[in-house]
N, C-alpha and C positions, 0 to 999 in steps of 0.2 A: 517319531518321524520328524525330522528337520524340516523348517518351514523355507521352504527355497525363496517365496516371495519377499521374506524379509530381506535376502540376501543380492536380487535379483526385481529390483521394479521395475515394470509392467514401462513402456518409454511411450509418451506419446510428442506432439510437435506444438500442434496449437488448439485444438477442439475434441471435447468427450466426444467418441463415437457414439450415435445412437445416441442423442440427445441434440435437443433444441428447447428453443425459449422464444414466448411472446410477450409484447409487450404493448399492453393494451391499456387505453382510456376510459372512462365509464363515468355515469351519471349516478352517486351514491356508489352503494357496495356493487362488486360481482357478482352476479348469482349463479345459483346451480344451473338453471334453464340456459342462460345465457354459455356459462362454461362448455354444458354438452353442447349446444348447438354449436358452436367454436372449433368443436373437434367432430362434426358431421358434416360439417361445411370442410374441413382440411382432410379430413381422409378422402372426400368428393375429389379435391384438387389433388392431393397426390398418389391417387390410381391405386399403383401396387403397395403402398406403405402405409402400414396402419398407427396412427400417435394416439400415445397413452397420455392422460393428463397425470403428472405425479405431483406437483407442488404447485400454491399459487402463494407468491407475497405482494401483501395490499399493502398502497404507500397514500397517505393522505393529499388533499392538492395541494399546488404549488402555488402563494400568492404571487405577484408579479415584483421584481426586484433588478437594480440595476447594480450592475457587476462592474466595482471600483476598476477603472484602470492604473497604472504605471504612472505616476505624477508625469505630467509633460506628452503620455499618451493617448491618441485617441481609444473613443471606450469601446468593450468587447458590444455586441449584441444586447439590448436588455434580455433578462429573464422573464420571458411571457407566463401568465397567470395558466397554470394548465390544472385539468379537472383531475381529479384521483385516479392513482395509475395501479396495474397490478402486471406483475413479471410472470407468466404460467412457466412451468417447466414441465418439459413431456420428454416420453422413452416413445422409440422412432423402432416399430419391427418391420423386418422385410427389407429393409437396406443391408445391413451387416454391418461390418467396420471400412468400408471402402467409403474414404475420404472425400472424393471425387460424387460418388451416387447421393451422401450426405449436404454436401453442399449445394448440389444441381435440385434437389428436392426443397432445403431452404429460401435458393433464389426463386424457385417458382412459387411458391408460399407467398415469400415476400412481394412476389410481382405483381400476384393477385389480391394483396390485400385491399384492396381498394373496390374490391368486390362482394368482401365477406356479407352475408346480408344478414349479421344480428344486429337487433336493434338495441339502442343507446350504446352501443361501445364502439371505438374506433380501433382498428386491427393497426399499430404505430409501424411496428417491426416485428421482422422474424427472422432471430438471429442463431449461430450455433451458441453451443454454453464453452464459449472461448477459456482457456484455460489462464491461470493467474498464476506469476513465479514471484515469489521474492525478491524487488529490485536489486540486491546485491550477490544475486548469484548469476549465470547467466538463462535466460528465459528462454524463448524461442528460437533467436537466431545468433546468438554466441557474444561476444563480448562482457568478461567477465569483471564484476570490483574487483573480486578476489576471495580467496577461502580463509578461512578462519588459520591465524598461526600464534604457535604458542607465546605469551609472553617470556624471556627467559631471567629475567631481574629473581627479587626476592619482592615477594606479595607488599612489602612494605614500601620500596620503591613505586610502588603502581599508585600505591596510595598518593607518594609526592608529585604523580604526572597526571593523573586524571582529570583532574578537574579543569573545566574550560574558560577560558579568556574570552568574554561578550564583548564586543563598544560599549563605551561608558554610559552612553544614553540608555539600553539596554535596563530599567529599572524592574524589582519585583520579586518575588522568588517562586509567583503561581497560586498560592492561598487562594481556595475558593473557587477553583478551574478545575474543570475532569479534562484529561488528555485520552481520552480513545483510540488506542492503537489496534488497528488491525495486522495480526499476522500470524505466525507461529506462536504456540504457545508450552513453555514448558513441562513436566510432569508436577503434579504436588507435592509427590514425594519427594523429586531432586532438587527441590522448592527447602523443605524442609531439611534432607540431609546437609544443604549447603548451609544454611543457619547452624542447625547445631552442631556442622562440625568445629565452625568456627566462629560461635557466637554464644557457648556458653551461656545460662545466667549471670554469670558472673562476670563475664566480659561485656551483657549490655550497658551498664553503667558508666564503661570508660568511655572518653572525651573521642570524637572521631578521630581526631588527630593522633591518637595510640593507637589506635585498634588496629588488630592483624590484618581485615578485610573493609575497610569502611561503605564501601558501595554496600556490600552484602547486609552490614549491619542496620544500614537503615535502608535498605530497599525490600529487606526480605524480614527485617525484625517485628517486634509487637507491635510498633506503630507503625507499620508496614503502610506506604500508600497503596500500596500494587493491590488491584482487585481483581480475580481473575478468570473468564468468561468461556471455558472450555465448548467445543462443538460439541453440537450433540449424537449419539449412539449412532444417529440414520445416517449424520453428514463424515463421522470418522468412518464407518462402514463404506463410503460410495466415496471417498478419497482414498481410503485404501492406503496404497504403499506406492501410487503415482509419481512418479519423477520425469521432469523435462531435459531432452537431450544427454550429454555423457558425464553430467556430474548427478553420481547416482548417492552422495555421503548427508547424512543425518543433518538438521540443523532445526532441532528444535530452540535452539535458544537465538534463535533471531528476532521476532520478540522482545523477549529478555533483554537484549541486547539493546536494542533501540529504545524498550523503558528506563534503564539504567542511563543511558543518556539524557532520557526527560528530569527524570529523576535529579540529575548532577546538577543540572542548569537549574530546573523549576524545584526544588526540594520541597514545597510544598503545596506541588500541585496534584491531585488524584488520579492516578493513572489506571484507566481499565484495559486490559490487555485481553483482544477480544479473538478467540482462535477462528481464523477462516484459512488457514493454509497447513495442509498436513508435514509431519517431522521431515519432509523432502523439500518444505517449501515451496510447495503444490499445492492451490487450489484450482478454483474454478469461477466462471461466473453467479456459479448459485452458492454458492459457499458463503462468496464476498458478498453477495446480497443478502444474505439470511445476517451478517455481520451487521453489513450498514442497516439492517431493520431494526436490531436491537438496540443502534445505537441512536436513530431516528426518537423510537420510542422515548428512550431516557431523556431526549432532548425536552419530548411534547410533555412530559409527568413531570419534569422538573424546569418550567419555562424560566426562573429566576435564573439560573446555572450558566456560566461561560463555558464553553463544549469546544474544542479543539480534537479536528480527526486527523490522523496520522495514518497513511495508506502506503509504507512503506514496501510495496507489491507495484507491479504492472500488466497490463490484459495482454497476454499475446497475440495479440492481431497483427499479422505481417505489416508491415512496414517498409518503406518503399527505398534501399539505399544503395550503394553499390558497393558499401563495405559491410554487412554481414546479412545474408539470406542462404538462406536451405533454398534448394528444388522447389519446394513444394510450395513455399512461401513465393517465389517467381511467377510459377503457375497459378495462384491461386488471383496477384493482378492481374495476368495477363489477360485469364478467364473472366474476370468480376469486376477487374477496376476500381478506382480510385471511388467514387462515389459510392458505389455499393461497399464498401468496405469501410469507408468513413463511419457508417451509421450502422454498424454492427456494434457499437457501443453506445445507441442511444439509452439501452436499458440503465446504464450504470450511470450516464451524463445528466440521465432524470432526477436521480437519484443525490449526483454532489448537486444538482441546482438545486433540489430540497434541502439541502444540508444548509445551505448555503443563503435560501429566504427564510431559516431558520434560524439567521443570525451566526451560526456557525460556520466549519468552512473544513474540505477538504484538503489536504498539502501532501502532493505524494510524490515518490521519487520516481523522477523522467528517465530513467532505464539504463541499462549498460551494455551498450551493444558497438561503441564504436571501438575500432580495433587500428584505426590510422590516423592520418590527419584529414580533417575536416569536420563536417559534422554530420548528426543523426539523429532527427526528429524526436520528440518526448514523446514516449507512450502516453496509452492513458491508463489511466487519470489524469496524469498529471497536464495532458494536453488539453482536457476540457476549458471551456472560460470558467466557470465559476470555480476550479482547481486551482492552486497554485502553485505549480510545477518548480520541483528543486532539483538541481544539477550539483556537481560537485566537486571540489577544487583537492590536492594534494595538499599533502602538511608541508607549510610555510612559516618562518620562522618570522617574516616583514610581509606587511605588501610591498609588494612591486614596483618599480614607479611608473610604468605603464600598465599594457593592458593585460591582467589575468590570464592565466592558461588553465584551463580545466585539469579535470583528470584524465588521464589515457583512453580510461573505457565508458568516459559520462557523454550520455545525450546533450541534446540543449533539454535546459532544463523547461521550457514550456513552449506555447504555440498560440500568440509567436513569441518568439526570444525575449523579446522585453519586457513580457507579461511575468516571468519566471525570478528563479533565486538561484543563486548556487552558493556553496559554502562548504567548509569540510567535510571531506568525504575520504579521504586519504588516497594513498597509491598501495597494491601487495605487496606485504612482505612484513616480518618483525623489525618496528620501530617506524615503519611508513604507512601505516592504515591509524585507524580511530583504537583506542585503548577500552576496552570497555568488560563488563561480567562475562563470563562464558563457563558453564557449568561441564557440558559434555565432552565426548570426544574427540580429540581432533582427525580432519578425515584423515591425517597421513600416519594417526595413529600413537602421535608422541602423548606422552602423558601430562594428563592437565594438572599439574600439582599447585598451580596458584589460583584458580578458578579468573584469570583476566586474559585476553584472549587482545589481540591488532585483528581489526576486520575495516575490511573497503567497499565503499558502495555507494550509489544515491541511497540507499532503504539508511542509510548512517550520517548522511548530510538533512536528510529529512527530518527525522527528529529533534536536528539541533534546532531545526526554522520552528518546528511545532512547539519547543520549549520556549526559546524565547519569545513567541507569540504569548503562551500561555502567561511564562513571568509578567508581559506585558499587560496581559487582561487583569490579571491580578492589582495591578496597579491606577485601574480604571476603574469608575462607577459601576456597582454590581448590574448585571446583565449589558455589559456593552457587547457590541458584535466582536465578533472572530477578525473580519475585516477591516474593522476600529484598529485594531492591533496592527495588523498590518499594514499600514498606512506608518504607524510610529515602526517599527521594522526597517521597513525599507528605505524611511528618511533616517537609519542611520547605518544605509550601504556605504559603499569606500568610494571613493572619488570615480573609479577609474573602474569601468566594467571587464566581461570576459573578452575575449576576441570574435566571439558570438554576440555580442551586446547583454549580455545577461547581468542583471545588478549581483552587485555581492557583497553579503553580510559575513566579514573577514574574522575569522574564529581560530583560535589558537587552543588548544590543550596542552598545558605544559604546569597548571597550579595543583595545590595540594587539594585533597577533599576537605 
């Protein structure tokens, strides 16, 4: 019997139905006593709806830490010392899937937390489990990078255009840096067939500069950096075949895609490529939290370690603009507002501010949704303070001798403007997007005969800022911060900012690997 779902996913907007998340504080661990009573006090509050506890992830505290500003700018908010936090995730029966009854239950939740009466924990928020897209495809409310198109050269060609052009200042090659990508991640076996179709034994010994495929050869060969952290059974299961709005085509190698860029710039820095978004490019809030936990972990086991996170994804929480909203996303301010909405991401903003008095640091791509002229807020991540939000310019063969234009469909790349980065990100189309691996399909179906793919996006300006961070830690005293780096970065933006004030670290791809 034909599986229709594979052919046909399931579409939603912004929020799993039938799912919510709390985010709570506590004195030591959460306990069982404390849990139930959490969830006899919330079925109290919302009457006819009964919440299931399904998941809880525990986050250590957060020491207190001041979040480097923009040379010449005032500084964001310090990062206040907060106690040990945990994210619950609950199934919500007795609502259904009406978006409307799910929200109105949340916001009373929320309104009441300040009444919960367990003791030692404080009830922060209570949010939906907002769904997560891929920054370079479109998310919630439209504006796309662009889809994956075929390269049409000869695979050897790709080899002579690949490789990227830093600023000279720009020192390092990454040695001794793990790069943490959260995103899509590929199969092992297309993993493997791509190697040996074109990497031989016998072809691993030639020089890069020969090889049929050079990305492949040393992205995917024995000395592979790529490490690769596939979801597990429960979270492939509960993402399912989910896809957002009317691009319903496969992209599990976005990921891929974005390591293969670390890779090019940082050649020898460790990249772990950590699945939190399904082959659609669909997750969710708990997805990417089970992601960031594991990668929290590695940080605390291996305290020596320089850690760079790559969050080439965005939360779709409506966004307030006049150039791209759904219905539903209108309704949902006009109902809730600016305020309540703001802090439907404090669970994940916990989260990069951990990352973040961890010496490490989140960089994620501020979204693609604007579809005219002007501008359009950064999602988050990328909007949080302790983020560092990246926007994205077209392929430019000079700079400019004034002031940069972004790409067509890039946000500002953070919040506010200043705080941010932009840098290649390309425009759609063969020979105007970023050059990079691409193993699968493409969606329009032509066939992939070189395994190198043009793709556009913030999620593809992002990892060039995360590479050259990394090359940069590489070239600093072992355990220097994420934010060390970045500081040498951004003192070697281009003179002359976006038309949004965003700095820009000017990247060219046009060298040999």
């Amino acid at each position: 019997m034909p599986n229709d779902s594979a052919e046909k996913p399931h579409q939603v907007i912004h929020f799993r139905p039938g799912q919510l998340a709390y985010l709570v504080t506590h004195q030591g661990q959460l306990t069982q006593d404390q849990l139930l009573a959490l969830f006899r006090w919330s079925n109290t509050v919302s009457d006819k709806a009964c919440l299931l506890p399904r998941r809880v992830l525990s986050f250590p505290a957060t020491p207190p830490v001041r979040v480097e500003p923009e040379p010449g700018q005032p500084a964001p908010a310090q990062i206040d010392q907060r106690n040990p936090f945990s994210l619950i995730f609950a199934d919500v029966q007795g609502v259904g899937d009406d978006t409307d009854q799910l929200l109105e239950l949340i916001k009373k939740l929320d309104d009441a937390r300040d009444r919960q009466p367990v003791d030692e924990i404080t009830l922060e928020r209570v949010s939906a489990n907002w769904l997560a897209s891929g920054g370079s495809q479109p998310g919630s409310t439209g504006g796309p990078g662009g889809k994956p198109t075929v390269f049409g050269g000869k695979v050897e060609d790709a080899n002579k255009m690949a490789g990227f052009t830093v600023p000279a200042s720009i020192k390092g090659q990454g040695k001794g840096v793990d790069v943490a990508i959260l995103d899509t991640a590929p199969c092992l076996h297309d993993l493997a067939d791509a190697y040996n179709n074109w990497c031989g034994e016998n072809l691993w010994t030639q020089p890069s500069s020969q090889h049929p495929h050079a990305l492949i050869r040393t992205l995917l060969g024995p000395q592979s950096p790529l490490r690769l952290y596939p979801a597990s059974y429960e979270d492939l299961r509960r993402m399912g075949s989910i896809e957002s709005d009317e691009h319903p085509y496969p992209m599990p190698d976005h990921g891929l895609f974005a390591a293969g860029i670390v890779h090019t710039i940082a050649p020898r820095a460790t990249i772990h490529l950590v699945e939190v978004l399904n082959r659609y490019g669909i997750g969710d809030f708990e997805s990417v939290t089970v992601g960031l936990q594991r990668v929290i972990d590695q940080i605390q086991r291996y305290p020596g370690r320089s850690v760079v996170v790559n969050c080439s994804f965005v939360l779709n929480l409506p966004i307030r603009t006049e150039q791209c909203h759904h219905d539903s996303e209108t309704t949902i301010w006009t109902t809730y507002g600016r305020n309540w909405l703001e802090h439907q991401g404090d669970g994940l903003m916990y989260i990069a501010d951990l990352v973040y008095a961890l010496n490490s640091r989140v960089i994620a791509a501020a979204g693609n949704d604007r579809t005219g002229p002007g501008s359009v807020d950064a999602r988050y991540p990328a909007a949080f303070p302790s983020a560092l939000g990246v926007g994205a310019l077209p392929r430019l063969g000079s700079e400019p001798p004034g002031l940069f234009t972004k790409a067509d469909y890039s946000n500002v790349a953070d919040k506010p403007e200043s705080e941010g980065m932009t840098t290649l990100g390309g425009e759609e189309g063969a020979e105007n997007g970023v050059l990079g691996i691409y193993l699968g399909e493409f969606p329009d179906h032509t066939s992939n005969e070189t395994k190198w793919a043009w793709w556009a996006g913030t999620s593809f300006a992002t990892p060039i800022i995360s590479a050259v961070t990394a090359a940069v830690l590489s070239s600093m005293p072992p355990g220097s911060a994420a934010r060390q780096a970045i500081t040498t970065v951004r003192n070697a933006k281009s003179a002359n900012p976006t038309d949004n004030n965003e700095a820009v670290l000017f990247v060219k791809q046009d060298q040999p690997l």
